[in-house]
C-alpha positions in Angstrom: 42.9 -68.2 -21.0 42.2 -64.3 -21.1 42.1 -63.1 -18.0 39.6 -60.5 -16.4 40.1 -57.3 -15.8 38.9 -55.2 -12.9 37.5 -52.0 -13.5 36.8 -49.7 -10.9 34.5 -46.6 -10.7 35.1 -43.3 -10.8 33.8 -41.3 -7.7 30.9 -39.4 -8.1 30.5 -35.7 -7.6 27.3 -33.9 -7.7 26.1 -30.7 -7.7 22.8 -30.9 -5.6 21.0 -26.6 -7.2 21.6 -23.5 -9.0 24.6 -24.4 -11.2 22.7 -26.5 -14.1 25.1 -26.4 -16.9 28.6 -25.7 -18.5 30.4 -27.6 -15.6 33.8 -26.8 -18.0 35.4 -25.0 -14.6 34.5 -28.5 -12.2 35.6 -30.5 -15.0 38.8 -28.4 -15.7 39.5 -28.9 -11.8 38.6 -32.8 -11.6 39.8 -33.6 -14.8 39.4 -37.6 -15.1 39.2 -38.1 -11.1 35.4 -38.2 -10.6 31.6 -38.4 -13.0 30.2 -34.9 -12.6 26.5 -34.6 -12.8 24.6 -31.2 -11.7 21.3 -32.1 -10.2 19.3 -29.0 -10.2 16.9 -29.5 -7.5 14.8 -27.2 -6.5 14.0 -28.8 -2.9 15.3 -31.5 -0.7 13.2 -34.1 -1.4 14.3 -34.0 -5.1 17.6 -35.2 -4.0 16.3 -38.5 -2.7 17.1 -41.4 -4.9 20.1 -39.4 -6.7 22.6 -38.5 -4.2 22.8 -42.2 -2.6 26.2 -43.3 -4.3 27.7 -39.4 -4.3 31.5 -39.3 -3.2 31.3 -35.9 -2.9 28.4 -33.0 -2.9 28.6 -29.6 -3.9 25.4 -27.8 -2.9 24.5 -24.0 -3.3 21.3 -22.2 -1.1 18.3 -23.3 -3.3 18.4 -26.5 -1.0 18.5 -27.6 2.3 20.2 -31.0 3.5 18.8 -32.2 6.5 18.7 -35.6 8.5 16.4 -37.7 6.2 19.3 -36.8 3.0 22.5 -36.7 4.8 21.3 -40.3 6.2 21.3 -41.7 2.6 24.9 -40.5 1.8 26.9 -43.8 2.5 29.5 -43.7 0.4 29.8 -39.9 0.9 33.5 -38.3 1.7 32.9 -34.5 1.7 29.8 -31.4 1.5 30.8 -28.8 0.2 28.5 -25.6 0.8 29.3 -23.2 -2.0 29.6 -20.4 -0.1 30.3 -18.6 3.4 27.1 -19.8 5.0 26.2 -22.8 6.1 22.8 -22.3 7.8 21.2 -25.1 4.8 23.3 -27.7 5.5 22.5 -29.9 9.4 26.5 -29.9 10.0 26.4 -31.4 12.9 24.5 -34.7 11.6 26.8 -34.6 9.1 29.5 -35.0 11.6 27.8 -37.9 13.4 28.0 -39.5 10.1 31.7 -38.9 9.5 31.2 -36.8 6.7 33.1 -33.6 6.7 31.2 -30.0 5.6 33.3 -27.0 4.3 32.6 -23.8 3.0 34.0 -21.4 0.5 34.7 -18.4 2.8 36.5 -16.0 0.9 35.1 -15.8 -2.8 33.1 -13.4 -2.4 33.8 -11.0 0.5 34.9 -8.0 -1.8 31.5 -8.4 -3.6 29.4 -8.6 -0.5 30.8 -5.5 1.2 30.6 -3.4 -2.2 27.2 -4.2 -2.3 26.5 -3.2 0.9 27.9 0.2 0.6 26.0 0.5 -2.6 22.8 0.1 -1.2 24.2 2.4 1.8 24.9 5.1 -0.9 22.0 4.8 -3.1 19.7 5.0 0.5 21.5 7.7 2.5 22.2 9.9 -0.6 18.7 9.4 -1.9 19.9 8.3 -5.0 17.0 5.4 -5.2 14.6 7.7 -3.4 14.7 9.9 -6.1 14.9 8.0 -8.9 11.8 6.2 -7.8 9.9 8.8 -7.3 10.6 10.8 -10.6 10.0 7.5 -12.8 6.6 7.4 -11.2 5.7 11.1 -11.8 5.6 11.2 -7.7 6.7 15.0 -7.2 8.6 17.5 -8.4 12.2 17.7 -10.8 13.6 18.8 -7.4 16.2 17.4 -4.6 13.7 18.1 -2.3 12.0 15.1 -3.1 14.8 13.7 -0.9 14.7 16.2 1.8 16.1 15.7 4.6 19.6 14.0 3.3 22.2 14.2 5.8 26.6 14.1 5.4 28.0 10.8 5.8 31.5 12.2 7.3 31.4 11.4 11.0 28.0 9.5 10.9 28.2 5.7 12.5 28.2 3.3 9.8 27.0 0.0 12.5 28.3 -3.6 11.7 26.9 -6.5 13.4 29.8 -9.3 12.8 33.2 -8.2 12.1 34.3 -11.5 9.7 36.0 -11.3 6.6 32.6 -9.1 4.8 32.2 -6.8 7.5 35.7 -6.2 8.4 35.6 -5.4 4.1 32.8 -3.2 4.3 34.1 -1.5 7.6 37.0 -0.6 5.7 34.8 0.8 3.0 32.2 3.0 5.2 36.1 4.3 6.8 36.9 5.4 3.6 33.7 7.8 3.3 34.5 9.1 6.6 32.2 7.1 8.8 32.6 6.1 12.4 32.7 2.6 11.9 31.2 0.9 15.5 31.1 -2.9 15.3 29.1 -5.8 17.5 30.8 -9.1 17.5 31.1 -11.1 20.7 33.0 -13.6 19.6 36.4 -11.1 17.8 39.2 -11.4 19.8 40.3 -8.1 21.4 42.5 -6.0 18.8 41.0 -6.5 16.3 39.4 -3.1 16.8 42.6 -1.2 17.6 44.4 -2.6 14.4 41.2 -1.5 12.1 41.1 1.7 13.3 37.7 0.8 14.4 35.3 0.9 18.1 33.6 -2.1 19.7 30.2 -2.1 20.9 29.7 -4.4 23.8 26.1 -5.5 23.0 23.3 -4.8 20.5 21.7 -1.9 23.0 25.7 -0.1 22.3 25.6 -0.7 19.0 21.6 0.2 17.8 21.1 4.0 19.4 24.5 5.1 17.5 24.2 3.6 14.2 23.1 6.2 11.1 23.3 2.5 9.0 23.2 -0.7 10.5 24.9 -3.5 8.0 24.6 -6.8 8.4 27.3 -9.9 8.5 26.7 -12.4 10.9 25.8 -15.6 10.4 22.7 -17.2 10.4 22.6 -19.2 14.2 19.4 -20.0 16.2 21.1 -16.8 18.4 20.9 -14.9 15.5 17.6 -15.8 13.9 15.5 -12.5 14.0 18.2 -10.7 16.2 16.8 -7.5 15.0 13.4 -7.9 15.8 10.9 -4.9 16.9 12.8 -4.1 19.8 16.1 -4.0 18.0 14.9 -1.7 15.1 13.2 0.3 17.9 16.5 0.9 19.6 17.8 2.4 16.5 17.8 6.4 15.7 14.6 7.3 14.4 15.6 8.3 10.3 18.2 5.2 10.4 18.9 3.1 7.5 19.0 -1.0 7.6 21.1 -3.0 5.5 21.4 -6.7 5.2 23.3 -8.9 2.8 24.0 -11.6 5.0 20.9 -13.8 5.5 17.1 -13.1 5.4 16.1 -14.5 8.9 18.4 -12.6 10.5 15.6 -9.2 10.1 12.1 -10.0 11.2 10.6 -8.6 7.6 7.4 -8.0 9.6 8.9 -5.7 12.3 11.4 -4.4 9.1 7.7 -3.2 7.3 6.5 -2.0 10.7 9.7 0.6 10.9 8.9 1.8 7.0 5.7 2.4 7.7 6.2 4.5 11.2 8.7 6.4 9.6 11.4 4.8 12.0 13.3 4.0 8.8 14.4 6.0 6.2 14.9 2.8 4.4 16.4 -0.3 4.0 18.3 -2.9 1.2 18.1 -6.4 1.2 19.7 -8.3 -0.8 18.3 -11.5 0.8 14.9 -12.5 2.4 13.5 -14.7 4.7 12.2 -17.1 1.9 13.8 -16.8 -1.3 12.3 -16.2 -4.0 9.2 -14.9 -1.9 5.6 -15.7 -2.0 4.3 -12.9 -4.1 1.5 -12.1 -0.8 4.9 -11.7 1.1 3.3 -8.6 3.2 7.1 -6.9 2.4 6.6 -8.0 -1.6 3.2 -6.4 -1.3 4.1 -3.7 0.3 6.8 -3.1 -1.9 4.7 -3.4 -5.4 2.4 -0.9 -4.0 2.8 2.6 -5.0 1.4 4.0 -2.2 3.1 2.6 0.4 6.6 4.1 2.3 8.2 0.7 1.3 7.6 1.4 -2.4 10.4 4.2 -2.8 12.3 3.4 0.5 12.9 0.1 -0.2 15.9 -1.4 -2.1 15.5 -5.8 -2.9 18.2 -7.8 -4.8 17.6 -11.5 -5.1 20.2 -12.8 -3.5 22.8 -11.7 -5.8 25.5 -9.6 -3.8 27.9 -12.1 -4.0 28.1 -12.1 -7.9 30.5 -11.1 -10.3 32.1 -13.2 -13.1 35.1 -13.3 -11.3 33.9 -14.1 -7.9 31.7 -17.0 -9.3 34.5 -18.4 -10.9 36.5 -18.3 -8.5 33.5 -20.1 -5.9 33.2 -23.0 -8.5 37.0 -23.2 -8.9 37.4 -23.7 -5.1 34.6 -25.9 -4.3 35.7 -28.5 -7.6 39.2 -28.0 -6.0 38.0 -29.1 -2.0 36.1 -32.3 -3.7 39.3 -33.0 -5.3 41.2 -33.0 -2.2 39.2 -35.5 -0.5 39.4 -37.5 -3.9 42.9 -37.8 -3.6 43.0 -38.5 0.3 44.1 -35.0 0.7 43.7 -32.6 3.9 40.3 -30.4 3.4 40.5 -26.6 4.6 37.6 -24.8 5.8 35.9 -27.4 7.7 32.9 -26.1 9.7 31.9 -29.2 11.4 
C-alpha cells in the first residue's frame, strides 16, 4: 500500500505597504524558507482578512497596526517595522501577544543626516530663497533677494535627540564650523565630551541658542508636538527649523504661525503630520500660494530623506534577513518591545 506523505507549509511572510513589486532582494534573502506576498495596503483595515496566517510581517509607514490587527495575527512570530521608527506599530500589544517587533535602525542614518544639512544649506545660504523667487519673476537678478544671509562658522546648529541621525548630522553641522548644542535626556553622560559637542539641559537651553534647530527624536506621546507655539517662540527670531524625523513632532499650525510673523526665516520638512496631506492642509495652502512667506521659505520632501538605492537595499536586505532569523528559530536583534 502507498503510503501518505505529509507535506508541510511554508511560513508566510508578508509585506503589509509601499514595497509592491520586484521582491527579488526578500526572495534572494529567504530563498525557499517562506511564500512572500506584498500586500500594498494603503490603510489598516485593508490588512484584515490577509494577514491572519502571516509567520512573519514586514510593514513600512503607509500603515498603522493597531489592536484590532495585531489581535488577528495567531500564527505570527515577528514585525518587523522597516525602519528606525516605530510610532505605527502598538508595540506594546504586540508584546502582550508574544510577538516580538524590531526595527531597522541603521539603514539609513547617513541619508537622513545629509538631508538635513541639505535643507540647512539650501535655507541658511538662501540657495532655495532665491531660486524661488527668480523662477517666479519675484525681484530682482540680485543676492539681495536673500538679504540678510548670515556665516554659518560659529553659529549653533540645535539637535533635539542625539541617536545614531543626529549624532551623524552633528558631526556634519561640526564640519561647517557650527557649535553643535544637543537636547537629549535620555544620552548617557560622555557622550558629549567624546563628540566634541555641548549638552543642553532642557528645551528652554537648547531653543534661545539655536541658529537651526534639527530634528531626531522619536515620535513618543512626550514628544508629540514638542515644539509647539511656545517652543518655536523660544527660538531666536530669523531661526531656521528643520525636521526629518517625524511630522507630529512640529505643530504645522504653530510652524505656519512663525513663517508668517517673520519668527522664521524658514523651515524643511521632509515629513508631515499626515502624509501625503490633505490638499486644504493650511501649510499645503499656504505653501502653493504665491503670496504667502511659506511659498519661498518653505522647503517639503515627501518623506523621502531616507532614500538612496543603496540605503533601500540595504533596509529590504535587513528586514528579509530578521524574518529569516525567526524562521529558523534564530536570536532577533533590534527588538523594541
Amino acid at each position: 500500500m502507498q503510503g501518505t506523505v505529509s507535506v508541510t507549509a511554508k511560513p508566510k511572510v508578508f509585506i503589509t505597504d509601499f514595497v509592491t513589486d520586484d521582491l527579488h532582494i526578500e526572495r534572494e534573502v529567504l530563498g525557499s524558507l517562506a511564500d512572500l506576498a506584498a500586500l500594498g495596503a494603503k490603510s489598516e483595515r485593508e490588512l484584515w482578512g490577509k494577514v491572519e496566517a502571516a509567520f512573519a510581517l514586514i510593514i513600512y509607514h503607509a500603515v498603522e497596526l493597531r489592536e484590532p490587527t495585531i489581535t488577528r495575527l495567531n500564527q505570527c512570530r515577528v514585525i518587523v517595522r522597516a525602519g528606525v521608527g516605530f510610532d505605527n506599530v502598538d508595540i506594546q500589544f504586540a508584546r502582550s501577544r508574544g510577538i516580538p517587533v524590531v526595527n531597522i535602525p541603521d539603514y539609513g542614518s547617513e541619508e537622513v543626516a545629509d538631508t538635513a544639512l541639505a535643507m540647512t544649506l539650501a535655507l541658511t545660504r538662501g540657495v532655495h530663497l532665491m531660486n524661488s523667487q527668480l523662477r517666479a519673476a519675484a525681484g530682482p537678478w540680485s543676492y539681495k533677494l536673500a538679504v540678510p544671509v548670515f556665516r554659518l562658522r560659529g553659529r549653533v546648529f540645535g539637535v533635539i535627540g542625539l541617536g545614531r541621525i543626529g549624532t551623524a548630522a552633528a558631526l556634519r553641522a561640526k564640519a561647517l564650523g557650527m557649535e553643535v548644542l544637543f537636547y537629549d535626556p535620555y544620552k548617557p553622560d560622555g557622550y558629549d565630551k567624546a563628540l566634541g559637542v555641548h549638552r543642553a539641559e532642557s528645551l528652554e537651553e537648547l531653543l534661545p541658542e539655536s541658529f537651526v534647530l534639527s530634528i531626531h527624536c522619536p515620535l513618543t506621546e512626550e514628544t508629540r508636538h514638542m515644539i509647539d507655539r511656545r517652543a518655536i517662540g523660544l527660538l531666536p527670531r530669523g531661526a531656521y527649523l528643520v525636521n526629518t524625523a517625524r511630522g507630529p513632532i512640529v505643530d504645522q499650525g504653530a510652524l505656519l504661525e512663525g513663517l508668517e510673523q517673520g519668527h522664521l526665516a524658514g523651515a524643511g520638512l521632509d515629513v508631515l503630520e499626515e502624509e501625503p496631506p490633505r490638499d486644504d492642509d493650511p501649510l499645503i495652502r499656504a505653501w502653493r500660494d504665491p503670496g504667502h512667506p511659506a511659498h519661498h521659505r518653505l522647503i517639503l520632501n515627501p518623506h523621502a530623506a531616507f532614500y538612496c538605492e543603496e540605503g533601500f537595499h540595504e533596509m529590504r536586505r535587513k528586514t528579509a534577513e530578521a524574518c529569516r532569523r525567526a524562521i529558523l528559530g534564530q536570536p532577533l536583534r533590534n527588538v523594541v518591545n
